[in-house]
N, C-alpha and C positions, 0 to 999 in steps of 0.2 A: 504494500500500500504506500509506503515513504517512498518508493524508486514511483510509481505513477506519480504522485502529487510531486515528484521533482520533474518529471516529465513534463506532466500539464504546466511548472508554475514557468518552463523554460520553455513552452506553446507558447502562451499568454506573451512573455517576454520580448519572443519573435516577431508575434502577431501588434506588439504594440509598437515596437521599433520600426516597425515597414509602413505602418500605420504615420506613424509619425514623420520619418523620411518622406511618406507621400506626402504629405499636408504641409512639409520644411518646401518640398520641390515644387509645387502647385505656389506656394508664396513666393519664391524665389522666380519664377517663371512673371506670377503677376506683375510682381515691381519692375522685372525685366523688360516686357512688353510697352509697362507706363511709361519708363524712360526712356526707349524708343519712340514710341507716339510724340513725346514731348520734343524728341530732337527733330524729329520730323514735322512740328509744329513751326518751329523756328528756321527754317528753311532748309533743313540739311537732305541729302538723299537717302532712299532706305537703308542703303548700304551704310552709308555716312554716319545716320542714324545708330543704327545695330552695334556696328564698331563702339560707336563712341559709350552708348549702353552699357556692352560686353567691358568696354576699359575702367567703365564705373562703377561694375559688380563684381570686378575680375577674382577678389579676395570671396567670392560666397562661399565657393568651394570649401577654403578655412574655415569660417564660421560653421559653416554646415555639418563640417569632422567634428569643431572641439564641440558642439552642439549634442552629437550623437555621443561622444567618449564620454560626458560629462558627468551623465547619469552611474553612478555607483561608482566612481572615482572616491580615491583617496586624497588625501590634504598635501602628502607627499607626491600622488598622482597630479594633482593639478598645478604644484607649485613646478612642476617638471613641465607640465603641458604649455603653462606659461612661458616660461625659460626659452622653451622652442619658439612658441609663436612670437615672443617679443624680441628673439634673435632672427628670425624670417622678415620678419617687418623691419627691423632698422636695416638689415641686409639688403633689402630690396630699395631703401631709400638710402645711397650711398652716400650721395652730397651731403645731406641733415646729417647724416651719423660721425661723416667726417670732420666736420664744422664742431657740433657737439662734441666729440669725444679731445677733439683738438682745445677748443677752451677749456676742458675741465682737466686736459692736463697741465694747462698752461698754471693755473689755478694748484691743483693740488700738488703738481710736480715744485712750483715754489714754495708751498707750502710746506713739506714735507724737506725739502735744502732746507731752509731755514729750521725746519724743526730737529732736525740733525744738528747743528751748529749749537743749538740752544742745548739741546740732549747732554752736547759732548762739556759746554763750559757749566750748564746750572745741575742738570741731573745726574749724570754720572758720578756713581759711590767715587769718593776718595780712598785714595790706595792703603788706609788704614781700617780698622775693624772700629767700629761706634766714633764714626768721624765726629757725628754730634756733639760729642762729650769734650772733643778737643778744644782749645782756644786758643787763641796769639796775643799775650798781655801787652800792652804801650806804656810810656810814661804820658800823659797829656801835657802839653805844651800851653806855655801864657798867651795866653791871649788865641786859643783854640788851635785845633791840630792834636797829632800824636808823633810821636817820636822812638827812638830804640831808648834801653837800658844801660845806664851804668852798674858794673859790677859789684858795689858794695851794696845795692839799693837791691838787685837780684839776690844776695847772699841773703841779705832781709828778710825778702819776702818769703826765700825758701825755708829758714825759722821759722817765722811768726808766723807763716800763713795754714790757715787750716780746713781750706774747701778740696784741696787739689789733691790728687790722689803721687799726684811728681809734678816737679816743676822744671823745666831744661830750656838752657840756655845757648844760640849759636849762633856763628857770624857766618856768613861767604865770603869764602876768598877763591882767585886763581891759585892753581897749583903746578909747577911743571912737574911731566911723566917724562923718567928720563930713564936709561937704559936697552933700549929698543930703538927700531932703526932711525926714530927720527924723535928730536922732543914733542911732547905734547902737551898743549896746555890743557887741565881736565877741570871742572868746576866742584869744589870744595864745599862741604859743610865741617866746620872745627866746633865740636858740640862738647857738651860735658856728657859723663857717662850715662846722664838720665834719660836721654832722647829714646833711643827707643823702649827704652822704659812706658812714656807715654804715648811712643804709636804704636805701640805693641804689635809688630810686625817680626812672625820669626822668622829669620834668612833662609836661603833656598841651602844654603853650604855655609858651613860652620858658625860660628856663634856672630855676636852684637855684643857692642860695651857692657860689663855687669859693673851698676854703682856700687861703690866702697870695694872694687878689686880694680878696678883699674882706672887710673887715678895719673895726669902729666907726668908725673914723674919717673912714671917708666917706662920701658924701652915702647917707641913711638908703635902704633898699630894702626890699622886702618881696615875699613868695609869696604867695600865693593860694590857697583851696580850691576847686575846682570849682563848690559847693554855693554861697559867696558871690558867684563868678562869676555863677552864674547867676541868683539870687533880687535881688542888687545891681546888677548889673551888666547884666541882660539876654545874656547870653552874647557880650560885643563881644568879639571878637579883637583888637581894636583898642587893649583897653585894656593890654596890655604896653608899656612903653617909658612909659606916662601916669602923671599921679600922682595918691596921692589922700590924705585929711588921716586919719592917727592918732593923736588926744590932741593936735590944734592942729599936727602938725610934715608938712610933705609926705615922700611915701615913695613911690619911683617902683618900681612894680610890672614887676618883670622875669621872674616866671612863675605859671601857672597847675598844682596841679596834677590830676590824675586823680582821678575822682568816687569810686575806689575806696579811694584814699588814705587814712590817717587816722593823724594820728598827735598825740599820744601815746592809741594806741589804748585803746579801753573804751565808756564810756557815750558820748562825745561828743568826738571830734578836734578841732584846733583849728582856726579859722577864717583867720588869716593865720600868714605867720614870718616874722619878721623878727630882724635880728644883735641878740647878745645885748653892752648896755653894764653896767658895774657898775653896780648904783642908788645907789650912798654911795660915796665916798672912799679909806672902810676898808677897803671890801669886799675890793680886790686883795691888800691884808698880813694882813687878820685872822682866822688859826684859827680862830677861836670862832664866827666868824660864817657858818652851814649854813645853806643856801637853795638849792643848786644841786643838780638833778637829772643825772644822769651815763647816759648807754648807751653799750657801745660796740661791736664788733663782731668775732670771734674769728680772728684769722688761720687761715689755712687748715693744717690739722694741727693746731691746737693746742685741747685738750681743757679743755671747764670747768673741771677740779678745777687745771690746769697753770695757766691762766690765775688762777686765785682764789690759786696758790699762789706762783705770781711775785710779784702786787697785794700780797699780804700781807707780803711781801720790802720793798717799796716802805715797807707802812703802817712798818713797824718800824723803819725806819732815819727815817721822821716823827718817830716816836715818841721816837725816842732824841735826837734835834735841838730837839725843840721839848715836852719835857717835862711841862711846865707845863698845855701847852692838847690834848694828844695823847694823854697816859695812857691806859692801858685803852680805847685804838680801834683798830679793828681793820679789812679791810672785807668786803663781801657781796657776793657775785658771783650774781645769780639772772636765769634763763634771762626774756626781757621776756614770754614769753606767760606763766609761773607769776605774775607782777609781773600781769595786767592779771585774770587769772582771781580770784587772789586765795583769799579764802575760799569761793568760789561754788563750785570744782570737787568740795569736803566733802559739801556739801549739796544738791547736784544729783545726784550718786550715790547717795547717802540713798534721796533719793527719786525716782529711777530704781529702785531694790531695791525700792522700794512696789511702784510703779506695777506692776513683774514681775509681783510678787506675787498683784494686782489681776488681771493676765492667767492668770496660773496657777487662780484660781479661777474665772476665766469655763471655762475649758477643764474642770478637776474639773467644772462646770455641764452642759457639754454633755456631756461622756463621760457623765457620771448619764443625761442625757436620749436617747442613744444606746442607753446599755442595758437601758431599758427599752423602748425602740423597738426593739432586739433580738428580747426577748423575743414582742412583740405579733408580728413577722415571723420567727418558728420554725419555723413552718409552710413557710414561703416558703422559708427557706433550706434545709428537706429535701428538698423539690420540686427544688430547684437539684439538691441531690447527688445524688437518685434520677435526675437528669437526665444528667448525666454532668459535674456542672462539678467541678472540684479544689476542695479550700480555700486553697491560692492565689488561684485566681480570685477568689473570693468574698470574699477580705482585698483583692486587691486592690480590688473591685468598693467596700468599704466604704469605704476608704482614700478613694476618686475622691470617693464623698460628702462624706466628709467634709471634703474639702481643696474642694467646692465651698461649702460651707458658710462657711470660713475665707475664701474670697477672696470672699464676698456678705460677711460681717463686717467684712472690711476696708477694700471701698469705701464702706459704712455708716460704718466706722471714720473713715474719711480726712470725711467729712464733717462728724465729728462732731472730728474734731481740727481740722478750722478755725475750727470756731464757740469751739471751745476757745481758740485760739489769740487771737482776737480780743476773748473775754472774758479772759483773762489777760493780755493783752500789753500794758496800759498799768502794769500794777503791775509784772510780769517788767521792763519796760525799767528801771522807777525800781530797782528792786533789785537788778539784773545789771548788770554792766560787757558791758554790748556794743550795740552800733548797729545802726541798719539791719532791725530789726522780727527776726518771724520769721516760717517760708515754708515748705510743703511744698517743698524740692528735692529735686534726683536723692536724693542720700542719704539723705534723710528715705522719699521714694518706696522705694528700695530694704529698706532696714529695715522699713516697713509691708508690702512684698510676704513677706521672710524673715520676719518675726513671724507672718504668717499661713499658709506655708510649714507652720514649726516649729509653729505652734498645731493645726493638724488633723493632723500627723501624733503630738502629743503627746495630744490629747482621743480621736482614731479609733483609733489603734493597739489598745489593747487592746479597749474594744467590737468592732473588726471579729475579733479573733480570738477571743474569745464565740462572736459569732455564729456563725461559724463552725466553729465545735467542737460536735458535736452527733449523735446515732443517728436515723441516717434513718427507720430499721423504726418505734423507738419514737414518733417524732413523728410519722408517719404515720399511726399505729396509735393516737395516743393516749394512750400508755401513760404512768403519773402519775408512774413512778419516775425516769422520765431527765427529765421536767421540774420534779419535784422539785429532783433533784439541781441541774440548771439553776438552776432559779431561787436557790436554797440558795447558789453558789458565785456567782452575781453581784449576788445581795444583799449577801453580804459584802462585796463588791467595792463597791460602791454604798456603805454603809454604812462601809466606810472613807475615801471621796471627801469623803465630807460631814463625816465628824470633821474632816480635814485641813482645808477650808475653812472651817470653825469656828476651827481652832487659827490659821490662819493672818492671818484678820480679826480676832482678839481681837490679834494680836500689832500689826499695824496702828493698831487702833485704839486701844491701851495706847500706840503712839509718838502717836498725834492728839492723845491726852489728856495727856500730858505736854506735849507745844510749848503746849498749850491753856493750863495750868496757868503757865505760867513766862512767855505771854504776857500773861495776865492780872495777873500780879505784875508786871510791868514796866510795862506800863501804868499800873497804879498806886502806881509809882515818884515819891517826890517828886522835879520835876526841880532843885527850886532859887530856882525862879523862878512866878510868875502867868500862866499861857497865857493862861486866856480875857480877852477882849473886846483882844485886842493882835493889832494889823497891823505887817506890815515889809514893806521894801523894799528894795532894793538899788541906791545910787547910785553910779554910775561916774566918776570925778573925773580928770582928765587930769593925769600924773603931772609934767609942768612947772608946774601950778596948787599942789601940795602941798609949798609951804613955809610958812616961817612965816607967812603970809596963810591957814593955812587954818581958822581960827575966824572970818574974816572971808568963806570960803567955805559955809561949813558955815550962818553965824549966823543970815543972811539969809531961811535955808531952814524954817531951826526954828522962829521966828519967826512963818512963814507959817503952817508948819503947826501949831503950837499955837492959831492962830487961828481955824479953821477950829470948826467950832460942833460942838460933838460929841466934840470931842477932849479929854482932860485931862491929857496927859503926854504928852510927845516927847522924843526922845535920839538919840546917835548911837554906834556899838560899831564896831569893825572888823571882829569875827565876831562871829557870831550865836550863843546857845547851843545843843547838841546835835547838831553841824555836823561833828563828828569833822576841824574843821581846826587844824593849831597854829602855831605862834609863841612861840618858847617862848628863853630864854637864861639862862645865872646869874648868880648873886647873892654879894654876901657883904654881914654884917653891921658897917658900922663900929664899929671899939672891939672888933671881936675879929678871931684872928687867921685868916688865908686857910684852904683847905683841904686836904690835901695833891694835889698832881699825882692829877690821875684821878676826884675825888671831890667835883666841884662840887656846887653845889646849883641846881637847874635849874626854875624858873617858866612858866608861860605870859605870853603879853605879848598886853595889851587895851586898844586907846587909846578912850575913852569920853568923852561928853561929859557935860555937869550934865545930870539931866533922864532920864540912861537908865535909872539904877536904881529911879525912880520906876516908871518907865513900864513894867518888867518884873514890877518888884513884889520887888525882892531887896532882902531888908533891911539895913540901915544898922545893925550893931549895937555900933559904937562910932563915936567923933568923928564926923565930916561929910561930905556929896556933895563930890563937883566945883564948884567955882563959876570963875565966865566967865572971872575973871582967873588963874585956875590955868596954868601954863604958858605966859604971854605976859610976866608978867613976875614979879620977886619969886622968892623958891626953888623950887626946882624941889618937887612935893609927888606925892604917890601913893595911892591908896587898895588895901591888899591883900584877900583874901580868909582866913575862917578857916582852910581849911586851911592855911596859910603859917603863920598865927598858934599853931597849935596845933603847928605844928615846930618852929617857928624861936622863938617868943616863948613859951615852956611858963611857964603861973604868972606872964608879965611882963606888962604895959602896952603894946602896939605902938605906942601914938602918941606921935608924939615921934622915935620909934629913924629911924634913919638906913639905910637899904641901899644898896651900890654897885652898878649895874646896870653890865654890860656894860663893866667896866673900866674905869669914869673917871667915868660919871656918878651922883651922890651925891641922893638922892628920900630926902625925909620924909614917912613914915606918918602920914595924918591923918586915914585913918577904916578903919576893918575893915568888910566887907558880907558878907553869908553866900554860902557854895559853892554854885556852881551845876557842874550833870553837864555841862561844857563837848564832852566826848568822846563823850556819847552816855548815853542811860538806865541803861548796863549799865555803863560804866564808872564808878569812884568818882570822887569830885572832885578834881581837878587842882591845885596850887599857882597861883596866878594874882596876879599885878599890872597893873592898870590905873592907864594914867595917860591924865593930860590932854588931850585933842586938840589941843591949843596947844603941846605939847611936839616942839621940832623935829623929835628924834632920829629919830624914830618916825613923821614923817608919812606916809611912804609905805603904812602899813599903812591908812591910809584910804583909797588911791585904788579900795577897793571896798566902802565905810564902808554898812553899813547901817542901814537907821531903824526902829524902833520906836516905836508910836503907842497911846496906852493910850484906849482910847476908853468913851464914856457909852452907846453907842449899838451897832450890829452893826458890828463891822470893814467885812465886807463894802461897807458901804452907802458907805465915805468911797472907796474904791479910787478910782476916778474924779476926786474933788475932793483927792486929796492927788497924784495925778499932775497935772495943770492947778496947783497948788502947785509943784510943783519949775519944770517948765516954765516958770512965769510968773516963778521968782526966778531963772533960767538957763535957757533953752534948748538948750543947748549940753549939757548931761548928763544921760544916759538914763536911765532908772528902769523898772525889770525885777522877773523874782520878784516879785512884791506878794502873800504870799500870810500868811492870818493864821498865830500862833504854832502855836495846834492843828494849821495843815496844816505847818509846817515839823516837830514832833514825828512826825506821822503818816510824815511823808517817811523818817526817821530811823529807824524801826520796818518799811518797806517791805520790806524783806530777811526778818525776821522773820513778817511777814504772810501773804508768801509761800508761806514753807514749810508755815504752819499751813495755809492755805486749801487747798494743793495735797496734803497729808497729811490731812486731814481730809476733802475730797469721795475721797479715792482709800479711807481707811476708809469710809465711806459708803456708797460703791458695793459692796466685800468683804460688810458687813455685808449689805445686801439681795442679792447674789448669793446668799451662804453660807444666811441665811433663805430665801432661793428651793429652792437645794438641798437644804435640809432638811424643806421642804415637797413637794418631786416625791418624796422617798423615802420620805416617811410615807404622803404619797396612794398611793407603789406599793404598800407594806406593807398598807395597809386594802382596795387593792384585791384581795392575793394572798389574802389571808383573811375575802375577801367570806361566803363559805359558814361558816367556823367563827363570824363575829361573828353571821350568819343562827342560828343552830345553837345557838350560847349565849344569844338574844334568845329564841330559841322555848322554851329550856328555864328562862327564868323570869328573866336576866341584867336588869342596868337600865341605864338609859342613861349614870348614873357611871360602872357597872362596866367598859362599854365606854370612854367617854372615857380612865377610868385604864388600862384596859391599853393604849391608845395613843398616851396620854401619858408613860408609863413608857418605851416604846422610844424616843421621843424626846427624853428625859432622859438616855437613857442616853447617846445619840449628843450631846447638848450636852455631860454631863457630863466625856466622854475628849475633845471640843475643846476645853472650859476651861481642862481638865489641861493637856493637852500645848501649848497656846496660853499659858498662862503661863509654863510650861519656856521654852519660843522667847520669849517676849518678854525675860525676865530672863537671856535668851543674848544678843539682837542688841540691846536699847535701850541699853545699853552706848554704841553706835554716836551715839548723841543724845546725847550729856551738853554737847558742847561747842555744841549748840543750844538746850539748856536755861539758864531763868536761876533762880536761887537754886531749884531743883525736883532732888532725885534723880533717878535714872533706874531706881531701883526705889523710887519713892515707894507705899507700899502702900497709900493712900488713893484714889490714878488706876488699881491693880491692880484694888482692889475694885471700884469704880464702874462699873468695864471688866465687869468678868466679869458684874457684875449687871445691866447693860445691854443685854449678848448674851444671858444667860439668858433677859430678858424677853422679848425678839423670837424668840430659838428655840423660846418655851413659845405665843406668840400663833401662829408658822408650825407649828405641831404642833396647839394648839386645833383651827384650822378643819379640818382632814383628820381629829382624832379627834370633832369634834362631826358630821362629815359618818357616820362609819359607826356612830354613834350613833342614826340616821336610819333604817337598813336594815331594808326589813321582809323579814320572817326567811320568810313563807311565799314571797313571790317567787321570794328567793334559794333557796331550799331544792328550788324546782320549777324551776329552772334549771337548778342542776347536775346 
């Protein structure tokens, strides 16, 4: 009985399926015939007729399948059935899909660069285990700022303080690698044993400092990075326990460690560590003297503000002991990834809110392009409802396209974010604190898959419910007033997309024009000094060589290199200008009296030799250079800069005056030279004294002394012959960086560079999206009024007439994106000011330019579509409709 009644119930089943295909084919036949008749009403031949028919029901056949499959389908059955038909249909419309799939890579493929860059400087763990926990302590400076640590005020804190679980203290220095076929200089951290204490990181091969066993005073030791391991070393396991020469002294290498390691994390970790010794005498008793960098590491429970509020318990009872050299300091307790991010994490948001912005108009793009593809398929979706599908279905159905659309844009995109990536990523490295390149990984994957997620269903949403909203009878029948209305309420709709992407590229592109404006003012910022036809280099001097022997180091060098044919000035500086590095301590004036507690007077400090200020081109504008015997014997002598002079010496004579540097040691002013932007193009001139390179005090600040070469000839062409110069007067000291002044400024502006280059293509792109979109809206408009522009051509119109009337709707749509795109920009450029240099952030001259710039491009994407239905002849169209 159960096998009959499955019999019977798969009769019935038959009988109703054939049933239904008949009464599907009989409807399909109907409309058929109507739209025939109809084209044969309007003048066409049967033939002519039938065709055009068959090309307008051509999809029934589809309908007709998913119609029949539909009934007893599964969820997984129809979301597959969709898949197909929404990959059939954009298949068979190649242009739209091309278009489409092309802005939303343009869109998410930038989006997804940029979110890579962000990934690699704000999200990526630090190469220690509960980076959180770590911190980088300051001293605060008077009158705001922070600064490094003196040693006894560190020893302090590691007593008295009681949030931190270790406190470790290190400085960076150059170091030469010597023993192997060439020197090298390798980058230093000189730490106390506690470091890795607090990054608790254990080596890949042998041990890390253990506090209270190894301690300066014994025999020298060092860590390793993996990276040197391998490039130096050949990867020997062997070499723990061995030694090898830093700066002339053996230093037996007792670990290696892990390639992911890096510390003090940013643009470039360092290459060995080793125990950190005082470099002076003074160092262990003298306040005044900050050189040491601090991190330490939070004991468990104890909360940053607990900890910064203990430490500052610590600074005050400093303060109150030691009056004189402590006033008004205070300290800083910031979290070490805020310390490495720095200013990047400002302006990588910035411009991440573009780059949105950028995707947000690709999508405004394609919703335009959807619903107008809507409307051409009106037809098609009445057929559907005449059929029996829901509008459900058919949002869903839209949604499936459109979300295949977004994931073809995004694998376009991911493509187009590597080529990205690789054209960016030599400038991102110079101007971002972070290593290690950048990379599509999971999370970068995962954000391009959600950005294209969120992009079709932000672009489809409402086209699919358009489409689907609709009177069967009338679109079957024809009738003008439901597609009218139709088109009436998604023109608006249309017509608002395209204001918005209007308003939203001018806002763009008003932030492009600004960084534009304030980079070009900086650039040609006087920096102080003569860049062109000047090379430098960087010499690495081993710090047991810089005593007073070091003019007898230096001399031999200069010497060579003044000799060389080409050259007409050589020198030597300890930093470089525009280098944002310092050196700095105060002053007082002999013959007047000290300053109170708190309120020193604080300089930069520059050891130079005769010959540099030549060689820059800074001028000398009172008393004399350096000469050779400066500082080896005879009084000690100094040359300042004006800004000094103009504080400290108002209306007097500098040369002659006497200043006490550093507590004891007493320098005569014997020539003033003009301010050079020591800190960078942006910042103003710093207080600066230079002395001697013969002056003992201060040798150390040469052991990374660079050169300056003022040449007859192209920098370039000496690279080569002033390296074989160093080499040939010492061997033994590496010479690195060779690159000329220009590329050292360009360095220093790389940060800046960035953000223009990256804010400027991502307006670029807004601008020809938003023209793109104001071009498919015009083309639709000329096309929906093909017959009245017919109609007014045959009644005597002229071909201005036409151009103006549809150049005016396209005026009108730039006009309310100007509007409301200047509103928005004089809301969020706000956000830029502290990217900008000497430029407003409502500079009304970068407003103007802005708006007159979009006008032009909206008025030439408007031209072609109004010069196209200027074109129409009027008897065609008129026997068409």
């Amino acid at each position: 009985m159960a096998t009959l009644r499955k019999v019977r119930t798969r009769a019935h089943v038959l009988l109703d399926r054939r049933a239904f295909e008949h009464d599907l084919d009989d409807e399909m036949r109907f409309h058929l015939e109507m739209e025939t008749q109809k084209n044969i009403e309007r003048g066409f031949s049967p033939e002519e007729a039938r065709a055009m028919a068959e090309r307008e029901f051509g999809r029934v056949d589809r309908f007709k399948d998913e119609v029949r499959d539909v009934r007893g389908a599964t969820w997984m059955d129809d979301m597959a059935r969709d898949l197909r038909f929404g990959l059939r249909s954009l298949l068979r419309s190649p242009a739209f899909t091309a278009v489409a799939v092309l802005c939303l890579a343009l869109g998410i493929g930038a989006n997804a660069a940029l979110f890579s860059v962000l990934n690699a400087v704000l999200l990526r763990p630090l190469p220690f285990p509960e980076p959180d926990r770590v911190v980088r302590i300051y001293e605060s400076l008077k009158g705001g700022g922070q600064g490094s640590v003196s040693t006894p005020n560190f020893r302090d804190w590691v007593e008295q303080s009681t949030g931190f679980a270790r406190l470790a203290a290190y400085e960076g220095r150059n170091l030469n690698l010597l023993g192997t076929s060439e020197p090298e200089r390798v980058t230093a951290v000189l730490a106390t044993p506690e470091l890795f204490e607090v990054l608790k990181v254990r080596p890949l091969l042998g041990r890390t400092f253990i506090p209270g066993q190894d301690v300066p005073k014994q025999d020298k030791i060092v860590v390793i990075s993996e990276g040197l391991w391998r490039s130096r070393f050949g990867a020997d396991r062997t070499l723990v326990g061995r030694q090898i020469q830093l700066d002339g002294a053996p230093h037996t290498v007792i670990g290696v460690m892990p390639a992911a390691f890096q510390f003090p994390p940013g643009r470039r970790g360092a290459d060995v560590w080793t125990l950190w010794t005082p470099p002076f005498p003074q160092a262990e008793t003298n306040r005044g003297s900050h050189f040491l960098s601090v991190v330490g590491r939070l004991k468990d429970g104890v909360t940053l503000e607990a900890a910064t509020t203990q430490l500052a318990e610590v600074a005050a009872r400093i303060e109150k002991e030691y009056p004189e050299q402590q006033t008004g300091r205070n300290v800083i307790v910031t979290p070490i990834r805020e310390v490495v991010v720095g200013d990047s994490r400002r302006s990588l948001l910035i411009l991440f809110g573009a780059v949105a912005l950028v995707l947000l108009i690709a999508c405004a793009n394609v919703a335009n392009l959807l619903l107008a593809r809507a409307a051409v398929r009106e037809r098609e979706v009445a057929i559907r409802l005449a059929l029996g599908a829901s509008r459900a279905r058919l949002v869903r159905q839209f949604l499936v396209e459109s979300l295949v659309l977004a994931l073809a844009g995004a694998a376009l995109g991911a493509l187009l974010a590597l080529w990205s990536l690789e054209a960016i990523g030599p400038l991102a490295q110079t101007a971002l604190p972070v290593s290690g390149g950048f990379s599509l990984d999971l999370r970068v994957f995962g954000f391009l898959l959600g950005a294209a997620l969120l992009s079709g269903l932000v672009f489809g949403i409402v086209p699919a419910l358009q489409a689907s909203r609709g009177n069967v009878q009338e679109s079957l029948l024809g009738s003008g007033n439901s597609k009218a209305t139709s088109s009436g309420r998604q023109q608006r709709f249309r017509s608002t997309l395209v204001v918005l992407e209007i308003a939203l590229s001018l806002v763009l592109l008003v932030g492009a024009g600004l960084l534009l404006r304030g980079f070009l003012r900086l650039s040609a910022t006087p920096p102080g000094f003569v860049a062109e036809g000047v090379l430098t280099a960087h010499v690495s001097v081993p710090v047991d060589r810089l005593d007073q022997s070091t003019p007898q180091v230096f001399r031999p060098l200069l010497e060579k290199v003044r000799a060389i044919p080409g050259v007409e000035s050589a020198g030597l500086i300890s930093m470089l200008p525009i280098q944002d590095a310092h050196m700095n301590g105060s002053f007082t004036v002999e013959g007047r009296p000290a300053p109170p507690p708190g309120q020193d007077v604080w300089a930069e400090i520059r050891v130079a030799s005769p010959g540099f200020f030549k060689s820059l081109g800074i001028p000398i504008l009172r008393g004399r250079d350096f000469e050779e015997a400066d500082g080896e014997s005879g009084p000690l002598v100094t040359v300042v800069n004006d800004a000094l002079v103009r504080r400290t010496f108002p209306n007097e004579d500098p040369i002659g005056k006497e200043i006490n540097f550093g507590g004891g040691t007493v320098m005569t002013i014997v020539g003033v030279v003009g301010d050079v932007r020591q800190a960078g193009l942006d910042q103003e001139p710093l207080m600066e004294i230079y002395m001697p390179y013969g002056f003992p005090e201060y040798m150390i600040a040469l052991g990374d002394a660079s050169l300056a070469v003022k040449t007859a000839v192209a920098p370039e062409s000496l690279t080569t012959v002033i390296r074989e110069a160093v080499r040939s007067t010492d061997a033994s000291l590496p010479i690195y960086q060779v690159l000329t002044m220009e590329e050292v400024i360009s360095e220093s502006l790389a940060a800046r560079r960035l953000q223009l280059w990256l804010l400027g293509l991502f307006a670029g792109m807004a601008l020809v999206l938003s023209a793109a979109g104001l071009y498919g809206v015009i083309s639709y408009l000329v096309a929906q009024r093909t017959r009245e522009i017919g109609v007014r051509l045959a009644l005597g119109a002229q071909m201005r007439d036409v151009i103006g009337l549809v150049m005016r709707q396209g005026a009108l749509l730039t006009g309310l994106g100007i509007a409301f795109g200047l509103l928005g920009a004089l809301a969020v450029t706000g956000l830029l000011e502290s990217l900008l240099y000497e430029v407003s952030a409502r500079d009304p001259l970068t407003y103007a330019a802005i708006a007159g710039l979009l006008a032009l491009v909206a008025l030439f994407a408007t031209f072609l579509p109004a010069r196209r239905a200027s074109r129409v002849d009027p008897m065609v169209t008129i026997r068409t409709e």
